[in-house]
C-alpha positions in Angstrom: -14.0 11.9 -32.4 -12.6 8.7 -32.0 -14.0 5.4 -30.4 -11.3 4.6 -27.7 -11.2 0.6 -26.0 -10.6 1.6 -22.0 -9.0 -2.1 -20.7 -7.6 -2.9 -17.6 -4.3 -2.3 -17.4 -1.2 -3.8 -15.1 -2.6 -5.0 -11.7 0.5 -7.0 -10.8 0.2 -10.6 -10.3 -3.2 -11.1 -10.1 -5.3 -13.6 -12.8 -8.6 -12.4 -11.9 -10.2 -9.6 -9.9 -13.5 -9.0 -8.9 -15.6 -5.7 -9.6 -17.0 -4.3 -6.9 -18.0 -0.6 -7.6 -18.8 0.8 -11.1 -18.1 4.9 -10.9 -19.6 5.9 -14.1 -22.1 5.2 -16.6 -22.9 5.5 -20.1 -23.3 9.5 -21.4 -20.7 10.5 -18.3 -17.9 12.6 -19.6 -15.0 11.5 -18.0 -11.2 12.6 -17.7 -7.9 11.4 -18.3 -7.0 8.8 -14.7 -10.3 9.5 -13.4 -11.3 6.5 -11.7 -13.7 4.0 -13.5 -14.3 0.6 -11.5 -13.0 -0.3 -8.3 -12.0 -4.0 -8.5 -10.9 -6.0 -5.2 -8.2 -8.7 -5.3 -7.5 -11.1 -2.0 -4.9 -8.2 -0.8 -6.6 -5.0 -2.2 -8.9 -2.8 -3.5 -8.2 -0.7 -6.5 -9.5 1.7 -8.8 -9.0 1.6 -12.6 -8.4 4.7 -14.0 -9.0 6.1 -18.0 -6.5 5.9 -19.9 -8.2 9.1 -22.0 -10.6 11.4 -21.8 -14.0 11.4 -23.5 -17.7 10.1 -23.2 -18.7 6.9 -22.2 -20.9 5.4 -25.0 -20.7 1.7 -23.6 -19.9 -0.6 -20.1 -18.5 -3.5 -20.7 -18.8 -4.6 -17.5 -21.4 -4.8 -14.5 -21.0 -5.5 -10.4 -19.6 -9.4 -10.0 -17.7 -9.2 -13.3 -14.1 -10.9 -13.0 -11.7 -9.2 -15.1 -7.6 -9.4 -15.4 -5.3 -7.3 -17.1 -6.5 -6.3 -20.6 -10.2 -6.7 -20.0 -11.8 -4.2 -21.9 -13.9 -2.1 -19.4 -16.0 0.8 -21.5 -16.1 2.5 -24.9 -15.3 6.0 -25.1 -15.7 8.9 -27.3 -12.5 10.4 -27.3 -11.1 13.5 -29.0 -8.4 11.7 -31.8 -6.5 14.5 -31.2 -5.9 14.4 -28.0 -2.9 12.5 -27.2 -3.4 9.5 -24.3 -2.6 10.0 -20.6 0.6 7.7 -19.3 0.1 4.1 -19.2 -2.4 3.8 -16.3 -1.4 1.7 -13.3 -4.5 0.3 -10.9 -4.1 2.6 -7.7 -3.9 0.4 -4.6 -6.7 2.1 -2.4 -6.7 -0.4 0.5 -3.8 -2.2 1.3 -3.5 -4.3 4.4 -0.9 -3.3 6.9 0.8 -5.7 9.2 -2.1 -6.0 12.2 -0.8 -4.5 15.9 -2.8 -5.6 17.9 -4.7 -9.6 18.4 -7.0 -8.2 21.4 -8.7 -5.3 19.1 -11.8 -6.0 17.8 -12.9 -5.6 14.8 -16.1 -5.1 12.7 -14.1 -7.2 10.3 -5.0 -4.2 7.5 -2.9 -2.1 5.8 -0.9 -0.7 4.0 -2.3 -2.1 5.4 0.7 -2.0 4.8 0.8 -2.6 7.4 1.8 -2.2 5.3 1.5 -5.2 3.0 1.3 -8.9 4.3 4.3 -10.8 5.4 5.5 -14.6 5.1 5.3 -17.1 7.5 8.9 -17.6 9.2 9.4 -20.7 6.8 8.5 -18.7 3.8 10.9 -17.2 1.3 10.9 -13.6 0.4 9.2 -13.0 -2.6 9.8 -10.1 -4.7 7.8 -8.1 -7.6 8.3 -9.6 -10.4 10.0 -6.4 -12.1 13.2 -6.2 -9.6 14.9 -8.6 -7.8 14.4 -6.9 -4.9 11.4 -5.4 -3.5 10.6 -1.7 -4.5 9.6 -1.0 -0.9 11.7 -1.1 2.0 10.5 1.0 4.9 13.3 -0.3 7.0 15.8 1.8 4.6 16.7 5.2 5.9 15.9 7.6 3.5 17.8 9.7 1.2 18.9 13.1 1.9 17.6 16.0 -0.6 14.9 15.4 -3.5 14.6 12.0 -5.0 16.0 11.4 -8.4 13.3 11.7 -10.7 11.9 13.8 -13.5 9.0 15.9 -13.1 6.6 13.8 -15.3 7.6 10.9 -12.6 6.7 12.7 -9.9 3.6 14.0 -10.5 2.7 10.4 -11.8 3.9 9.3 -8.1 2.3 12.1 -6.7 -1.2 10.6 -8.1 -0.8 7.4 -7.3 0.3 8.6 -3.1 3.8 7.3 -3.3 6.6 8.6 -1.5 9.5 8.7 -4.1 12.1 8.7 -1.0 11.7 5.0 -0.9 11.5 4.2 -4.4 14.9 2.6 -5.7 15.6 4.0 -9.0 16.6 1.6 -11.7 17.4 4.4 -14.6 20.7 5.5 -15.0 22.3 6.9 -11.7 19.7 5.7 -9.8 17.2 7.6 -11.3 13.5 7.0 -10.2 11.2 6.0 -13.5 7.6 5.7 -14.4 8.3 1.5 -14.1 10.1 2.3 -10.8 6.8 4.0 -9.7 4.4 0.9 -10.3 6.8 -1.7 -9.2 6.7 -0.1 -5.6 3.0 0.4 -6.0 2.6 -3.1 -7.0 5.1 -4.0 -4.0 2.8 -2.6 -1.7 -0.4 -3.9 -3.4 0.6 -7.3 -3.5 2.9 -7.7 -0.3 6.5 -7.0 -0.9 7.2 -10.1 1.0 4.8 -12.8 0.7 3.0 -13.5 -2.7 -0.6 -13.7 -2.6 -1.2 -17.4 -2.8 1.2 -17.8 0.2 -1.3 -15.8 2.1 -4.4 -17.4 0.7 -2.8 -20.7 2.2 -1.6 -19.4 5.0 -4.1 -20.8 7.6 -5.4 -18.7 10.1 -6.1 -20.6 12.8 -2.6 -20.3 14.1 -1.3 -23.6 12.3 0.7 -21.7 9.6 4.2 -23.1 9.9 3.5 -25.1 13.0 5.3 -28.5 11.2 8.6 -26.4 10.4 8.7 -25.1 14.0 8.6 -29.1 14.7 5.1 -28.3 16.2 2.3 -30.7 16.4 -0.6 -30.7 13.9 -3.6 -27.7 14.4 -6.2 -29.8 15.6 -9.1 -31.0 13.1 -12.6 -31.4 14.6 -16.1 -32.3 13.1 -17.4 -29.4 15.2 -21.0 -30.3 13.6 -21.6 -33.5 16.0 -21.3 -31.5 19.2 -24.5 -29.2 18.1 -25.5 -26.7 15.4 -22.9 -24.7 13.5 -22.4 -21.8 10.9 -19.4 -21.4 8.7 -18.3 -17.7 7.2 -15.0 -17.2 5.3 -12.9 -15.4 7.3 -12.2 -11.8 5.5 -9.1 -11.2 3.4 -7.8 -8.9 5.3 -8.2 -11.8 8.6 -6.9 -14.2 6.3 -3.7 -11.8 5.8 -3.5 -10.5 9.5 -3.1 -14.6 10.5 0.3 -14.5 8.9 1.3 -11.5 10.1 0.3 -12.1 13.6 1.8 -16.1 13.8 5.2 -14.0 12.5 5.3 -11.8 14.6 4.2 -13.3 17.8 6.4 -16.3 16.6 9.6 -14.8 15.6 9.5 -11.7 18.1 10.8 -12.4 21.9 8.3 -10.0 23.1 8.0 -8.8 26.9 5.2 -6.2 28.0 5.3 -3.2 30.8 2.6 -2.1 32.7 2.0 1.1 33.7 0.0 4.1 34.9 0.0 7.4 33.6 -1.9 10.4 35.4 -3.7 12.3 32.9 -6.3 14.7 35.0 -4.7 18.1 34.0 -4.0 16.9 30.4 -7.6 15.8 30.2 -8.7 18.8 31.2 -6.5 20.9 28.7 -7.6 18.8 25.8 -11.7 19.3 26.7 -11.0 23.0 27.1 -8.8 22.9 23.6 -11.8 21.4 22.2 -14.5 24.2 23.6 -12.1 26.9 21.8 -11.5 25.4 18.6 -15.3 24.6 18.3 -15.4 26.6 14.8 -12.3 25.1 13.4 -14.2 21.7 12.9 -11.0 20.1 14.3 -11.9 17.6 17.5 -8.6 17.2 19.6 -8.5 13.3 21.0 -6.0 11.8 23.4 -4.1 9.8 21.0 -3.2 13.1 19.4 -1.3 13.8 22.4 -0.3 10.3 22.8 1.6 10.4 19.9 3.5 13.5 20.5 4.6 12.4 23.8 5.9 9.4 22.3 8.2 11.2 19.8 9.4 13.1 22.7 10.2 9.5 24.6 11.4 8.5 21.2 13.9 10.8 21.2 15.4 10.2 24.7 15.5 6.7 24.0 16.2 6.3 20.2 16.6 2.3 20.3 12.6 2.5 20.5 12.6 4.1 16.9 15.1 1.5 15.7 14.8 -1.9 13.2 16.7 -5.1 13.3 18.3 -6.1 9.8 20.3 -8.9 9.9 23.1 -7.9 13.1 23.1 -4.1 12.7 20.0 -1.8 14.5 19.0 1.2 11.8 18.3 4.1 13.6 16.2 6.2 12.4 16.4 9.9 12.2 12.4 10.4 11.3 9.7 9.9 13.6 6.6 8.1 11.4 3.5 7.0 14.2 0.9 4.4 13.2 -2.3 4.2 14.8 -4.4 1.7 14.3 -8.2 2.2 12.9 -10.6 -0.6 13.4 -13.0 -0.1 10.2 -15.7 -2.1 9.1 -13.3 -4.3 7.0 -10.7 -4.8 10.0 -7.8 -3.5 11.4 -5.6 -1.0 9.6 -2.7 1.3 10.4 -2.3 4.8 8.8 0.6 6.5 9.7 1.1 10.2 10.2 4.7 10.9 9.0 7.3 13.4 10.9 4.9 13.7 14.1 7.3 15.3 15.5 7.3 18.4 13.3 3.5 18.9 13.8 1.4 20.2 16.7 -1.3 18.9 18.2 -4.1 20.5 16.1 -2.3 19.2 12.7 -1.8 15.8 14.3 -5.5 15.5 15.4 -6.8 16.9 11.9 -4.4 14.3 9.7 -5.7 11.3 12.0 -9.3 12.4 11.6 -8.6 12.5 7.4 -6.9 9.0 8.1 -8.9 7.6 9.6 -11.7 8.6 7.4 -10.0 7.3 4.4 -9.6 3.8 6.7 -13.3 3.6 6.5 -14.0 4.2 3.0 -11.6 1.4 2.1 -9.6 4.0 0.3 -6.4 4.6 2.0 -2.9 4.6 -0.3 0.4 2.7 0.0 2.2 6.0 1.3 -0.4 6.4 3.7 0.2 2.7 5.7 3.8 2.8 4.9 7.1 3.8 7.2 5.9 3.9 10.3 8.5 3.8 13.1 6.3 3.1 15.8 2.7 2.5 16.4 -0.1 2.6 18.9 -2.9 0.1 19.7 -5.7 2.3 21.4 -9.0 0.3 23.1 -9.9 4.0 24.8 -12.9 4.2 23.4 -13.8 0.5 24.0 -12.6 -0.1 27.7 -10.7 -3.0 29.3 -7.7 -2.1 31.6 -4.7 -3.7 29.7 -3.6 -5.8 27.2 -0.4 -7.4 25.3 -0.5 -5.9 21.6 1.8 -7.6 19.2 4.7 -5.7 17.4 4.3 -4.5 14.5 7.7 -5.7 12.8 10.3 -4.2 11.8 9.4 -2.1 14.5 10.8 -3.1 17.7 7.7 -1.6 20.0 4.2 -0.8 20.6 2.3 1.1 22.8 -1.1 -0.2 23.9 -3.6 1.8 25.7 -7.4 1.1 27.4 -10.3 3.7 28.5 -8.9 5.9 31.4 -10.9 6.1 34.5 -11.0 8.0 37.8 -9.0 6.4 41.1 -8.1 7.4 44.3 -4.2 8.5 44.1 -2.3 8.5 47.7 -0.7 12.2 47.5 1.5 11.7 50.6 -1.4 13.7 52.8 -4.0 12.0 51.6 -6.2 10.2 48.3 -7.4 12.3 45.7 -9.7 11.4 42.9 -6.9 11.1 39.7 -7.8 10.5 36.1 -5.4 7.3 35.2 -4.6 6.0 31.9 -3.4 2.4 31.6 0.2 1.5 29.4 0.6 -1.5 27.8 4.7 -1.4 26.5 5.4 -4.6 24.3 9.3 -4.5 23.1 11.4 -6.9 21.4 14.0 -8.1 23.6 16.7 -8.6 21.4 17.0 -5.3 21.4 15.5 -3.3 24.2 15.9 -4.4 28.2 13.8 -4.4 30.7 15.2 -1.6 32.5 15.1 0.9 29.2 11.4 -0.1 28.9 10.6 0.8 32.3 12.5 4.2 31.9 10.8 4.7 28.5 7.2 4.2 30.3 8.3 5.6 33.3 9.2 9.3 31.2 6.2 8.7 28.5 3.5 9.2 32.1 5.7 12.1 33.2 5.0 13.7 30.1 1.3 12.9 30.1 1.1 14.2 33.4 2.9 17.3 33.0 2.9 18.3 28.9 5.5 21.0 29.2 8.5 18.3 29.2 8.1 17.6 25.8 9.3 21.2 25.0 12.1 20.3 26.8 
């Protein structure tokens, strides 16, 4: 046996990181990348994995702690024969996505990630420090057939959730390496395009940028002479959506559609879906079906699933939805990727894992990355509609509020309908007005009839 240093190892560009969680103590046997502390930086929370396997005879470190790369974090007891696991690479377990939605509350995004943060428009791109350009570009259609990669590399990428498909190989004919693997997961981590001191700056009061946009100053006030007066920090993953909002709403010429759909007989399906799957454990919700009918009004209108780069659209031929999950750190958006090759029942049992994961704080990069469209749903808050902000590069969202009973004119007479209210916001540089009232026009016939999206 052999007494083996644990340290921290690569966490990207942060100086200092703050424990938050210690997973083991001494006399626990642990394994090879099981995960020891769970450190949180300004952008993320990550666990530090072993770099062996063995017995822990001493901590090093304790709750509070601030620790950087090569901190030692335990002794261990390790087996000298035994031959150490791959260079370890802290596993992103919360990053922030890009936020959807300004009217959704929030207790307190990702990636996010949003996926990851994004600059202000007067910000420059910055990129991981191992490429010149970032690893992760969900914009980029992906590649057909398997990744290049050996099989070491992918079941390191496997652990770590990342999607090889958008990892840019840097080996020799584009093949995908271990460094390949944690420059995307680093990417992710620390925002592909903004570094983390831009969005500690950034202020969130809606003043970031304002001077380059020739805009007055963001007002100062001594609040404290008007009457009493608290002052919290805002969380980091506020502190991030404030960028990502003020780009958004900023560089986006955003127009929203109002609609109605009728959702009685669908309603009706889903609560007796529910009484016979009772023993499955899997609870079927309205968004599950939300999102389905928007892969089938996706399809009829594919500049919906589309992205802006430079003066070319990118179409793309996969149909990744977000959702966002309002947990008790803020607003995040899992995706569930290639909705439209899942039914209902898998849809609804992925979101209710998802969404799980959002509140533990322990969501991946690959699961708040690629989406293609996302939806903002208040339904189980109320209100009756509001303007959610796009989620760039996407070019729309979908916002919904709490259905509720009305009186519907039939052409005889009213009848009591179930009604759920549409929120469409679209980037008008590349949809019109008249597609998004065709797309919102087709998304409530499908709502109110379910057999069109076998069509």
């Amino acid at each position: 046996m052999a007494i083996v240093e644990v340290k921290v190892p690569d966490i990207g560009d942060f100086k200092e990181v703050a424990v938050i969680e210690v997973l083991v103590k001494p006399g626990d046997v642990v394994k090879a990348e099981q995960s020891l502390i769970t450190v949180e930086s300004d952008k993320a929370s990550m666990e530090i994995p072993s770099s062996h396997a063995g017995v822990v005879k001493e901590l090093t470190v304790k709750l509070g702690d601030k620790v950087a790369e090569g901190s030692l974090v335990l002794l261990l007891e390790a087996d000298a024969a035994v031959a150490p696991a791959p260079a370890p690479v802290a596993t992103a377990s919360a990053p922030v996505s890009a936020p959807v939605s300004a009217p959704v509350p929030a207790a307190a995004p990702v990636a996010a990630p949003a996926p990851a943060a994004a600059a202000s428009p007067a910000a420059a791109v910055a990129a991981p420090a191992a490429h010149a350009a970032p690893a992760h570009q969900p914009t980029a259609t992906p590649a057909t057939g398997l990744p290049h990669a050996s099989p070491s590399v992918r079941k390191f990428a496997r652990e770590l959730g990342v999607p090889l498909n958008e990892v840019k190989g840097s080996g020799p004919k584009g093949r995908i390496t271990q460094a390949d693997v944690q420059a995307f997961t680093k990417s992710v981590m620390t925002g592909a395009v903004q570094t983390a001191s831009q969005a500690a700056k950034a202020p969130a009061g809606g003043g970031a940028g304002g001077e380059a946009l020739g805009l007055i100053p963001w007002p100062k006030v001594d609040f404290a002479k008007f009457g009493p007066i608290e002052r919290k920090e805002l969380s980091r993953i506020k502190k991030i959506s404030g960028a990502n909002l003020f780009r958004n709403a900023v560089m986006i010429p955003a127009v929203t559609n109002h609609d109605d759909a009728d959702i009685t007989d669908l309603e009706a399906f889903r609560v007796s879906t529910n009484k016979d799957n009772e023993k499955s454990g899997v609870k079927v919700t309205m968004l599950a079906f939300l999102i389905k009918a928007c892969v089938s009004a996706l399809k009829k209108f594919p500049e919906f699933n589309s992205s802006l780069d430079g003066e070319e659209l990118v179409y793309k031929q996969y149909w990744h939805i977000g959702f966002a999950a309002d947990t008790p750190n803020g607003l995040v958006v899992p995706v569930v990727k290639n909705a439209d090759q899942k039914g209902i029942l898998q849809i609804s049992q992925e979101m209710g894992e998802l969404a799980k994961k959002a509140r533990e704080g322990k969501l991946g990069p690959a699961d708040m990355s690629g989406a293609t469209f996302t939806i903002s749903s208040l339904g189980g808050i109320g209100g009756r509609y509001f303007t959610p902000i796009i989620n760039a590069p996407e070019v729309a969202i979908l916002g919904v509020c709490k259905s509720q009973m009305e009186p519907v004119w039939n052409g005889k007479e009213f009848v009591p309908r179930l009604m759920l209210p549409l929120s469409l916001t679209w980037d008008h540089r590349v949809i019109d007005g008249a597609a998004a009232a065709r797309f919102n026009a087709y998304l409530g016939q499908v709502l109110s009839d379910f057999r069109r999206v076998l069509l």
